[in-house]
C-alpha positions as CSV (number, residue, x, y, z in Angstrom):
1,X,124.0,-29.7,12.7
2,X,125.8,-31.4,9.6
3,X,124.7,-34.7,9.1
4,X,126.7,-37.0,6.0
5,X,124.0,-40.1,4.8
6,X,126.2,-42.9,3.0
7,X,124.2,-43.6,-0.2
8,X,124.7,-46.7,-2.4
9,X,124.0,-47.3,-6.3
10,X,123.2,-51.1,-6.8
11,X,121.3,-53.0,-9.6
12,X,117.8,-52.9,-9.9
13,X,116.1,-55.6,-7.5
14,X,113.1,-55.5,-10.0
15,X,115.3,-57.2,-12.9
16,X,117.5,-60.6,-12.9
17,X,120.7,-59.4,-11.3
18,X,124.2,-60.7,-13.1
19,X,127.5,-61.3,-12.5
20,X,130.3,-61.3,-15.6
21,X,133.2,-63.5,-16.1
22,X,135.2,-62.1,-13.9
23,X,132.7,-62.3,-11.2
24,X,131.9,-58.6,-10.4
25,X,128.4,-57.0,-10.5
26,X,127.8,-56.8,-14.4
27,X,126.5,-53.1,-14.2
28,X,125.4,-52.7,-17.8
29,X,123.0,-55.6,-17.3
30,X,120.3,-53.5,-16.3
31,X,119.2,-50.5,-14.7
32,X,121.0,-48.8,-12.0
33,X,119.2,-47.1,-9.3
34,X,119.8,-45.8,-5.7
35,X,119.3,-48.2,-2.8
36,X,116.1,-47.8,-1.4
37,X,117.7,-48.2,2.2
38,X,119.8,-45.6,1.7
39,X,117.0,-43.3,0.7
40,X,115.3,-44.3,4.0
41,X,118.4,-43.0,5.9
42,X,118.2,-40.1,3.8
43,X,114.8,-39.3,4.8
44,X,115.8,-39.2,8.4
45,X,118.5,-37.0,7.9
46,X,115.7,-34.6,5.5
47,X,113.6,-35.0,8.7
48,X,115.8,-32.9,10.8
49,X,116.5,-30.5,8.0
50,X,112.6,-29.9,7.8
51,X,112.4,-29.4,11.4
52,X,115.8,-26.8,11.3
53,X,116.6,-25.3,8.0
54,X,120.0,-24.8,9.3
55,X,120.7,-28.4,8.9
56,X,123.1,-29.4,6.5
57,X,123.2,-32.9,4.4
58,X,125.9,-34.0,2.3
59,X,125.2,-37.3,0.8
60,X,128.5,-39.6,0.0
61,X,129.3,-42.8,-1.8
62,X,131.9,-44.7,-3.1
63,X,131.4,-46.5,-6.5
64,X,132.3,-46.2,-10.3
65,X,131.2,-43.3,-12.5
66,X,127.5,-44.2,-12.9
67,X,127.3,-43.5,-8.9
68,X,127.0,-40.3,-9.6
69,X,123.6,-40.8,-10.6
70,X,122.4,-42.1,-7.1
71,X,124.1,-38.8,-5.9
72,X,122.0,-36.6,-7.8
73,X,118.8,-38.3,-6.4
74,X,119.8,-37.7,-3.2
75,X,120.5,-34.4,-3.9
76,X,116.9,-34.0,-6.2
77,X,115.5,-35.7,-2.7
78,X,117.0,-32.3,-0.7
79,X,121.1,-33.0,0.5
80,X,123.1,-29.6,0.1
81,X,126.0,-31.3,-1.6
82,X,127.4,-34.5,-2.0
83,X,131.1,-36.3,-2.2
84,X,131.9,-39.0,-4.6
85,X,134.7,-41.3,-3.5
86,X,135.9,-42.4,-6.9
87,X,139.2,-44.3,-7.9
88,X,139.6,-46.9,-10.1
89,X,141.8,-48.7,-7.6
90,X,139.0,-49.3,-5.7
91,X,137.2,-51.7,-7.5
92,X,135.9,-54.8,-6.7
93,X,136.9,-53.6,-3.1
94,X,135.9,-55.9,-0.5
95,X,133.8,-54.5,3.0
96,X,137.1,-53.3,5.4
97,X,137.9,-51.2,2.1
98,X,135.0,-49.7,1.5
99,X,134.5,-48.5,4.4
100,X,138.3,-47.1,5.0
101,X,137.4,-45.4,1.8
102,X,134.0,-43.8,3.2
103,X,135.4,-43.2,6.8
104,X,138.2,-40.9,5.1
105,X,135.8,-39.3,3.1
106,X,133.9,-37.6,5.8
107,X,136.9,-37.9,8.8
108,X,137.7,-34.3,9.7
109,X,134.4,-32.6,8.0
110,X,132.7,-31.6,11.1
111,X,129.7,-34.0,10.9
112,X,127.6,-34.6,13.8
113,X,126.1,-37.3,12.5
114,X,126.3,-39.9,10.0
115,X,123.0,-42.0,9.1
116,X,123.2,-45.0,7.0
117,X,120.9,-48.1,5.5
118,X,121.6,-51.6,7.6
119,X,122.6,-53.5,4.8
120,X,122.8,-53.0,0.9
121,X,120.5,-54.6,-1.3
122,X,123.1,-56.0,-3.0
123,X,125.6,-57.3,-1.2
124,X,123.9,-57.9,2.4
125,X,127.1,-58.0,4.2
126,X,125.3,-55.5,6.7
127,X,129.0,-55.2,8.4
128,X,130.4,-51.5,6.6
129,X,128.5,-48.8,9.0
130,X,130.2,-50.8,12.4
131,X,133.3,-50.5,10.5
132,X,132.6,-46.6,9.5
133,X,131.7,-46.2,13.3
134,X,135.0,-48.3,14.5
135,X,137.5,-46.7,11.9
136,X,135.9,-42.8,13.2
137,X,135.9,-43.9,17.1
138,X,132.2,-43.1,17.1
139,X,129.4,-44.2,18.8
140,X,127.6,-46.8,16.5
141,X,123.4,-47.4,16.9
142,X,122.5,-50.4,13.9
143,X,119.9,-51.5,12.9
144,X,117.4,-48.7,14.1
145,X,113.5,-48.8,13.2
146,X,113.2,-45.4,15.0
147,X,115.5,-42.4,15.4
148,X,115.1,-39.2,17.7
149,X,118.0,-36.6,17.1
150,X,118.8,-33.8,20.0
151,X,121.7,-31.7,20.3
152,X,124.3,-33.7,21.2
153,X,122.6,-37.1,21.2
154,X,120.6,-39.6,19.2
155,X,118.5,-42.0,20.1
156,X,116.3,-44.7,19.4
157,X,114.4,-48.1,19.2
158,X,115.7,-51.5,17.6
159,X,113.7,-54.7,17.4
160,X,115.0,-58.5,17.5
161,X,113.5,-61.5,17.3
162,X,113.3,-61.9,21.3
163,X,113.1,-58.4,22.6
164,X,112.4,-54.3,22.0
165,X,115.6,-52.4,22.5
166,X,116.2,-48.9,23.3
167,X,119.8,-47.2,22.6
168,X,121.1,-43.9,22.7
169,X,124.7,-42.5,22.3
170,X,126.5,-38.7,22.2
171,X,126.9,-37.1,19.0
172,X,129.4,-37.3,17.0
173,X,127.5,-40.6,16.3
174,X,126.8,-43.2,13.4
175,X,123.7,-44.6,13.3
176,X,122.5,-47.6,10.7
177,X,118.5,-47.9,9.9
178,X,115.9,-50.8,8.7
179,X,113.9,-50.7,6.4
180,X,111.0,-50.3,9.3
181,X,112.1,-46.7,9.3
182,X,110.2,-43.9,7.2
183,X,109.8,-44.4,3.6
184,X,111.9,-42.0,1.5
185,X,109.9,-39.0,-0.2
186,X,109.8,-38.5,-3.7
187,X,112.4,-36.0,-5.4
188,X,109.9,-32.7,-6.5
189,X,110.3,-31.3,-9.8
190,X,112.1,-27.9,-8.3
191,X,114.3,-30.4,-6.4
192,X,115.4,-32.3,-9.6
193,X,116.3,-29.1,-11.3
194,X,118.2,-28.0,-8.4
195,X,120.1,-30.6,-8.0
196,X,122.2,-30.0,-10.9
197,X,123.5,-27.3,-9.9
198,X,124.6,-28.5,-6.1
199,X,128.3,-29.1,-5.6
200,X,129.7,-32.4,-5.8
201,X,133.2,-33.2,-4.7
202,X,135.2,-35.7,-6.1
203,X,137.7,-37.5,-4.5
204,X,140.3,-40.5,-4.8
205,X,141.0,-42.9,-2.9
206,X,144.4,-41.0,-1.7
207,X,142.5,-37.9,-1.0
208,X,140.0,-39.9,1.1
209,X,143.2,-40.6,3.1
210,X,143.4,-44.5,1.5
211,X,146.7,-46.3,0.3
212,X,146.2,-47.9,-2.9
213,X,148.4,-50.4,-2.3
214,X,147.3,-51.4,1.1
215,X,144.0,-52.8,-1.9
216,X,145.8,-54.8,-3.6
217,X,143.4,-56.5,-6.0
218,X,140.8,-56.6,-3.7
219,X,138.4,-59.7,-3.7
220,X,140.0,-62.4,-5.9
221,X,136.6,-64.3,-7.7
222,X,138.1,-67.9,-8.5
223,X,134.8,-69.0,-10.6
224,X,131.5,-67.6,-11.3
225,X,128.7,-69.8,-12.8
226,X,124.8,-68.5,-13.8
227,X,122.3,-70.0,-11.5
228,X,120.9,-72.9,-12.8
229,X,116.9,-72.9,-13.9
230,X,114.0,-74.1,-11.8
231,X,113.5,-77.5,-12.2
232,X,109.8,-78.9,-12.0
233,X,109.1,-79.5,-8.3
234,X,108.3,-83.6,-7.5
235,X,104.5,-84.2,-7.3
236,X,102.6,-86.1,-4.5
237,X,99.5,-87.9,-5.7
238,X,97.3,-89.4,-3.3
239,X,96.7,-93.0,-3.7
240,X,96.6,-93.6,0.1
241,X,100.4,-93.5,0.5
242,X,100.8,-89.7,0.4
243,X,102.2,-89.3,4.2
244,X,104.7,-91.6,3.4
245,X,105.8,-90.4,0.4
246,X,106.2,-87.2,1.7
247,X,107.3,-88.0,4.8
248,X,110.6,-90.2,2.6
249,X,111.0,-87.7,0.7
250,X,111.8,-84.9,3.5
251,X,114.0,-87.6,5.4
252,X,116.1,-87.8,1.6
253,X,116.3,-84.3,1.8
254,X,117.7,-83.7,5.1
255,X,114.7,-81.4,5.8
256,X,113.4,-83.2,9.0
Protein backbone atom coordinates (compact mmCIF):
# COMPACT_ATOMS: atom_id res chain seq x y z
CA UNK A 1 0.00 0.00 0.00
CA UNK A 2 1.33 3.62 -0.73
CA UNK A 3 -0.27 6.04 1.24
CA UNK A 4 0.72 10.20 0.49
CA UNK A 5 -0.32 12.42 3.99
CA UNK A 6 -0.75 16.21 2.92
CA UNK A 7 1.33 18.10 5.57
CA UNK A 8 1.11 21.82 6.27
CA UNK A 9 3.80 24.34 7.82
CA UNK A 10 1.75 27.23 9.60
CA UNK A 11 2.81 29.73 12.39
CA UNK A 12 3.11 28.82 15.76
CA UNK A 13 -0.53 28.83 17.52
CA UNK A 14 1.48 29.32 20.91
CA UNK A 15 2.68 32.98 19.74
CA UNK A 16 0.62 36.20 18.43
CA UNK A 17 0.05 35.34 14.82
CA UNK A 18 0.61 38.44 12.09
CA UNK A 19 -0.20 39.53 9.00
CA UNK A 20 2.19 42.23 6.90
CA UNK A 21 1.23 45.08 4.86
CA UNK A 22 0.37 43.29 2.13
CA UNK A 23 -1.81 41.11 4.10
CA UNK A 24 -0.14 37.58 3.74
CA UNK A 25 0.95 35.37 6.74
CA UNK A 26 4.18 37.40 8.05
CA UNK A 27 6.24 34.17 8.33
CA UNK A 28 9.30 35.71 9.96
CA UNK A 29 7.16 36.83 12.88
CA UNK A 30 7.67 33.84 14.79
CA UNK A 31 8.33 30.29 14.80
CA UNK A 32 7.27 27.97 12.17
CA UNK A 33 6.25 24.52 12.90
CA UNK A 34 4.21 21.63 11.33
CA UNK A 35 0.55 21.51 11.87
CA UNK A 36 -0.39 19.41 14.55
CA UNK A 37 -3.44 18.07 12.39
CA UNK A 38 -1.37 17.05 9.88
CA UNK A 39 0.83 15.13 12.22
CA UNK A 40 -2.33 13.37 13.44
CA UNK A 41 -3.03 12.24 9.79
CA UNK A 42 0.37 11.24 9.69
CA UNK A 43 0.13 9.03 12.56
CA UNK A 44 -2.62 7.08 10.86
CA UNK A 45 -0.83 6.60 7.88
CA UNK A 46 2.60 5.37 10.45
CA UNK A 47 -0.15 3.09 11.92
CA UNK A 48 -0.43 0.96 8.96
CA UNK A 49 3.23 1.10 8.24
CA UNK A 50 3.74 -0.40 11.84
CA UNK A 51 1.25 -3.04 11.20
CA UNK A 52 2.90 -3.84 7.35
CA UNK A 53 6.46 -2.74 6.95
CA UNK A 54 5.76 -2.84 3.32
CA UNK A 55 3.80 0.29 3.61
CA UNK A 56 5.11 3.15 2.02
CA UNK A 57 4.49 7.12 3.14
CA UNK A 58 5.40 9.92 1.19
CA UNK A 59 4.56 13.08 2.90
CA UNK A 60 3.72 16.27 0.48
CA UNK A 61 3.09 19.98 0.86
CA UNK A 62 2.87 22.95 -0.94
CA UNK A 63 4.38 26.14 0.66
CA UNK A 64 7.63 28.46 0.46
CA UNK A 65 11.10 27.28 1.16
CA UNK A 66 10.88 27.07 5.00
CA UNK A 67 8.19 24.15 4.25
CA UNK A 68 10.75 22.05 3.95
CA UNK A 69 11.18 21.96 7.47
CA UNK A 70 7.72 20.48 8.30
CA UNK A 71 8.74 17.86 5.66
CA UNK A 72 11.65 16.70 7.49
CA UNK A 73 9.53 16.22 10.62
CA UNK A 74 7.42 14.10 8.95
CA UNK A 75 9.99 12.29 7.62
CA UNK A 76 12.10 12.28 11.39
CA UNK A 77 8.25 10.97 12.48
CA UNK A 78 8.87 7.80 9.88
CA UNK A 79 7.45 8.79 5.89
CA UNK A 80 9.91 7.20 3.28
CA UNK A 81 10.12 10.33 1.26
CA UNK A 82 8.52 13.36 0.68
CA UNK A 83 7.50 15.96 -2.28
CA UNK A 84 7.62 19.62 -2.02
CA UNK A 85 5.36 21.46 -4.32
CA UNK A 86 7.33 24.71 -4.53
CA UNK A 87 6.90 27.73 -7.09
CA UNK A 88 7.01 31.15 -6.42
CA UNK A 89 3.86 31.59 -8.50
CA UNK A 90 1.99 30.07 -6.04
CA UNK A 91 1.98 32.37 -3.50
CA UNK A 92 -0.67 33.82 -1.63
CA UNK A 93 -2.72 31.08 -3.57
CA UNK A 94 -6.17 30.90 -2.56
CA UNK A 95 -7.99 27.09 -1.56
CA UNK A 96 -9.06 25.80 -5.42
CA UNK A 97 -5.22 26.52 -6.02
CA UNK A 98 -3.82 24.89 -3.58
CA UNK A 99 -5.33 22.10 -3.93
CA UNK A 100 -4.87 21.82 -8.02
CA UNK A 101 -1.35 22.22 -6.95
CA UNK A 102 -1.44 19.16 -4.32
CA UNK A 103 -3.91 16.99 -6.54
CA UNK A 104 -1.08 17.13 -9.37
CA UNK A 105 1.51 16.41 -7.06
CA UNK A 106 0.45 12.97 -6.18
CA UNK A 107 -2.09 12.37 -9.61
CA UNK A 108 -0.50 9.33 -11.40
CA UNK A 109 1.90 8.10 -8.31
CA UNK A 110 0.01 4.99 -7.51
CA UNK A 111 -1.28 5.94 -4.11
CA UNK A 112 -3.97 4.07 -2.50
CA UNK A 113 -4.59 6.39 -0.13
CA UNK A 114 -4.22 9.85 0.76
CA UNK A 115 -4.88 10.99 4.55
CA UNK A 116 -5.19 14.47 5.54
CA UNK A 117 -5.87 16.98 8.74
CA UNK A 118 -9.68 18.52 8.48
CA UNK A 119 -8.75 21.86 8.51
CA UNK A 120 -5.39 23.98 8.93
CA UNK A 121 -4.63 25.74 11.91
CA UNK A 122 -4.24 28.55 10.17
CA UNK A 123 -6.49 29.24 7.75
CA UNK A 124 -9.65 27.04 8.81
CA UNK A 125 -11.12 26.92 5.39
CA UNK A 126 -11.45 23.09 6.03
CA UNK A 127 -12.69 22.96 2.19
CA UNK A 128 -8.89 21.68 0.31
CA UNK A 129 -9.10 17.69 1.03
CA UNK A 130 -13.01 17.70 -0.77
CA UNK A 131 -11.28 19.53 -3.51
CA UNK A 132 -8.08 17.06 -3.49
CA UNK A 133 -10.78 14.16 -3.53
CA UNK A 134 -13.09 16.01 -6.35
CA UNK A 135 -10.00 17.13 -8.63
CA UNK A 136 -8.60 12.98 -8.27
CA UNK A 137 -12.32 11.52 -8.80
CA UNK A 138 -11.80 9.75 -5.50
CA UNK A 139 -13.80 8.71 -2.86
CA UNK A 140 -13.67 11.46 -0.05
CA UNK A 141 -14.33 10.37 3.98
CA UNK A 142 -13.91 14.10 6.11
CA UNK A 143 -13.84 14.78 9.09
CA UNK A 144 -12.95 11.21 10.51
CA UNK A 145 -12.33 10.67 14.43
CA UNK A 146 -11.63 6.95 13.64
CA UNK A 147 -10.01 5.19 10.64
CA UNK A 148 -9.80 1.37 9.78
CA UNK A 149 -7.70 0.60 6.48
CA UNK A 150 -8.19 -2.92 4.56
CA UNK A 151 -7.14 -3.76 1.27
CA UNK A 152 -9.10 -2.09 -0.93
CA UNK A 153 -11.22 0.00 1.46
CA UNK A 154 -11.25 2.34 4.30
CA UNK A 155 -13.39 2.99 6.77
CA UNK A 156 -14.63 4.74 9.63
CA UNK A 157 -16.55 6.80 12.25
CA UNK A 158 -17.47 10.71 12.18
CA UNK A 159 -19.26 12.54 14.91
CA UNK A 160 -21.72 15.68 14.57
CA UNK A 161 -23.48 17.57 16.69
CA UNK A 162 -26.91 15.45 16.21
CA UNK A 163 -25.70 11.96 15.30
CA UNK A 164 -22.61 9.13 15.12
CA UNK A 165 -21.86 8.41 11.51
CA UNK A 166 -20.26 5.46 9.95
CA UNK A 167 -18.70 5.73 6.28
CA UNK A 168 -16.69 3.58 4.26
CA UNK A 169 -15.48 3.96 0.58
CA UNK A 170 -13.08 1.74 -2.07
CA UNK A 171 -9.56 2.55 -2.15
CA UNK A 172 -8.13 4.66 -4.15
CA UNK A 173 -9.55 6.98 -1.45
CA UNK A 174 -8.98 10.40 0.44
CA UNK A 175 -9.78 10.53 3.70
CA UNK A 176 -9.65 13.89 6.11
CA UNK A 177 -9.22 13.45 10.09
CA UNK A 178 -10.10 15.52 13.46
CA UNK A 179 -8.21 16.26 15.86
CA UNK A 180 -10.28 13.32 17.95
CA UNK A 181 -7.94 10.97 16.09
CA UNK A 182 -4.63 9.59 17.54
CA UNK A 183 -2.08 11.97 18.82
CA UNK A 184 1.02 12.09 16.58
CA UNK A 185 4.28 10.24 18.13
CA UNK A 186 7.36 11.96 18.72
CA UNK A 187 10.23 11.92 15.97
CA UNK A 188 13.10 9.39 17.81
CA UNK A 189 16.56 10.41 17.70
CA UNK A 190 17.49 7.58 14.95
CA UNK A 191 14.49 8.92 13.02
CA UNK A 192 15.79 12.60 13.06
CA UNK A 193 19.11 11.58 11.81
CA UNK A 194 17.57 9.55 9.17
CA UNK A 195 15.62 11.83 7.94
CA UNK A 196 18.22 13.75 6.27
CA UNK A 197 19.13 11.50 4.23
CA UNK A 198 15.45 10.53 2.72
CA UNK A 199 14.68 11.79 -0.69
CA UNK A 200 12.75 14.78 -1.26
CA UNK A 201 11.37 15.69 -4.57
CA UNK A 202 10.91 19.03 -5.61
CA UNK A 203 8.49 20.24 -7.93
CA UNK A 204 6.89 23.41 -9.64
CA UNK A 205 3.83 24.28 -10.02
CA UNK A 206 4.08 23.17 -13.95
CA UNK A 207 5.52 19.81 -13.01
CA UNK A 208 2.65 19.30 -10.57
CA UNK A 209 0.60 19.65 -13.84
CA UNK A 210 -0.55 23.54 -12.82
CA UNK A 211 -0.72 26.60 -15.29
CA UNK A 212 0.74 29.52 -13.78
CA UNK A 213 -1.29 31.74 -15.45
CA UNK A 214 -4.57 30.07 -14.79
CA UNK A 215 -3.12 31.92 -10.75
CA UNK A 216 -3.06 34.94 -11.70
CA UNK A 217 -2.19 36.94 -8.52
CA UNK A 218 -4.08 34.83 -6.45
CA UNK A 219 -6.01 36.38 -3.47
CA UNK A 220 -6.02 40.18 -3.88
CA UNK A 221 -5.81 41.70 0.19
CA UNK A 222 -7.41 45.24 -0.26
CA UNK A 223 -6.46 46.34 3.52
CA UNK A 224 -5.07 44.74 6.50
CA UNK A 225 -5.27 46.42 9.93
CA UNK A 226 -3.71 44.77 13.54
CA UNK A 227 -6.39 43.83 15.82
CA UNK A 228 -7.23 46.33 18.10
CA UNK A 229 -6.33 45.72 22.19
CA UNK A 230 -8.79 44.47 24.81
CA UNK A 231 -10.62 47.09 26.13
CA UNK A 232 -11.55 46.85 29.95
CA UNK A 233 -14.89 44.84 30.11
CA UNK A 234 -18.01 47.17 31.71
CA UNK A 235 -18.59 46.40 35.41
CA UNK A 236 -21.98 45.54 37.08
CA UNK A 237 -22.12 46.61 40.68
CA UNK A 238 -24.92 45.59 42.75
CA UNK A 239 -26.91 48.35 44.27
CA UNK A 240 -30.20 46.49 43.70
CA UNK A 241 -30.44 47.34 40.01
CA UNK A 242 -28.01 44.74 38.73
CA UNK A 243 -30.67 42.58 36.57
CA UNK A 244 -31.59 45.50 34.96
CA UNK A 245 -28.45 46.81 34.17
CA UNK A 246 -27.47 43.70 32.72
CA UNK A 247 -30.38 42.81 31.31
CA UNK A 248 -30.04 46.72 29.15
CA UNK A 249 -27.04 46.14 28.54
CA UNK A 250 -27.48 42.66 26.57
CA UNK A 251 -30.59 44.22 24.76
CA UNK A 252 -27.78 47.26 23.47
CA UNK A 253 -25.69 44.57 22.47
CA UNK A 254 -27.92 42.56 20.35
CA UNK A 255 -27.02 39.58 22.55
CA UNK A 256 -30.65 38.62 23.57
Amino acid sequence: MKIAVLIKQVPDTGEDRKLTASGAVDRAAGDRVADEITERALEIALREKDADKSVEIVAVTMGPGTAIEALRKALSMGADSAIHVLDDALAGADALTTAQALAGAVQGAGFDLIVTGNESTDGRGGVVPAMVAELLGHPFLGSMDTVAISRGAVSGQRQDAESIQMLAGSLPAVISITESSAEARFPKFKGIMTAKRKPVAVVSAAAAGHLASSHANGNVVLSANRRPARTAGKKVVDDGTAATQLADYLSVENLI
